[in-house]
Steps between C-alpha positions, in 0.01 A plus 500: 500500500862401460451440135352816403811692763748253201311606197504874642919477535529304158297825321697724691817338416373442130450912539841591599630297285374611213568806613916413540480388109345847418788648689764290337340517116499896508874525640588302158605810283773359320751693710219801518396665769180394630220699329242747705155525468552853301739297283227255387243800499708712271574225296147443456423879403726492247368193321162687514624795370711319202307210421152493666283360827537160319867492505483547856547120610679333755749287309645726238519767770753251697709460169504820484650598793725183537343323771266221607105548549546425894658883532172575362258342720732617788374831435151440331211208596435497070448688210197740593670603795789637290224694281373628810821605629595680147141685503588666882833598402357678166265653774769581815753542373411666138230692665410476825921665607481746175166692617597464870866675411310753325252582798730551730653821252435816571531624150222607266252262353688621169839455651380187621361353236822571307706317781291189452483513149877535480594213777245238318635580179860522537501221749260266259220450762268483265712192348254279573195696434440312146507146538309541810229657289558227280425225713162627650374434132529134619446515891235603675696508851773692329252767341300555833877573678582767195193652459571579909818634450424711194203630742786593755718663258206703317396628813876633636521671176200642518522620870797739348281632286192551703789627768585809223124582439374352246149352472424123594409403116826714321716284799392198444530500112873614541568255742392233239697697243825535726486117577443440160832650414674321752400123424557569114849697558737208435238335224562818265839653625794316403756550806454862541789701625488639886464819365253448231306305760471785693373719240260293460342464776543928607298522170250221602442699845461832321213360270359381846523788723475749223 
């Protein structure tokens, strides 16, 4: 009995302190401030978006950003949890916050579609959109998430549509249309001006409403 109560302290001691050399590796940031777990998570969308889901490593990350890999694994047990964290912001953040602004509008479905359209485009929320799509091609976990979120945002859209009349079929083919539009935007528009932004997308709702 007493030597199982020592080998119970030694793991818990062995657990804190590991947990104390976590602590101290992330605080060394080269004169940095300590990074967040947004910090690491942006970090990591952005090497999607410019170089790929197999760019998205550990290591080169935490050369990137100046620091050791212990700030990391403060934040994240390993890799896949950092994938999993970057699909639920695509989906709360990107998605999940846009549609729930929008519902809470009291606006026309035209009026609101416009307001979405405008906010995701002129605030790049559909940054991401892309290289997400991208990296299903080679993940099965990945495509099952987008394929759910594309679901989510085909059937917003197409709840404004149904909301102004028009038949179940003609609103679900411009919902796939409108979305369409919206994760090709920045592929075939280079940097757009606010105003030419907008025009786009009052011309987009017309063909949709009209």
């Amino acid at each position: 009995m007493l030597h199982n109560a020592s080998s119970a302290k030694v793991k818990v001691a062995q657990r804190n302190d590991k947990t104390e050399r976590v602590k101290k590796m992330s605080r060394k940031t080269n004169g940095r401030v300590h990074l967040t777990k947004e910090d690491w998570l942006h970090a990591a969308l952005e090497e999607l978006n410019s170089s790929g889901i197999d760019a998205v490593k550990v290591l080169p990350l935490a050369k990137k950003l100046g620091v050791t890999r212990g700030s990391f694994y403060w934040h994240f047990k390993d890799r896949e949890e950092l994938l999993r964290a970057m699909l639920a912001y695509w989906e709360e953040v990107l998605t999940d916050s846009v549609i729930g602004q929008a519902m809470t509008s009291t606006d026309t479905p035209q009026q609101q579609l416009e307001n979405v359209l405008s906010n995701v485009l002129l605030n790049r929320q559909n940054r991401y959109d892309t290289a997400i799509a991208a990296w299903t091609m080679s993940n099965r976990s990945a495509a099952k998430h987008y394929a759910k979120v594309i679901r989510k945002r085909l059937r917003f859209i197409a709840s404004l549509m149904l909301e102004a009349g028009q038949p179940q079929e003609v609103a679900d083919f411009r919902a796939r249309m409108l979305l369409g539009f919206v994760v090709s935007y920045k592929v075939h528009t280079s940097r757009p001006t606010r105003e030419k932004c907008l025009e786009d997308v009052r011309l987009c709702s017309q063909l949709a409403f009209g």
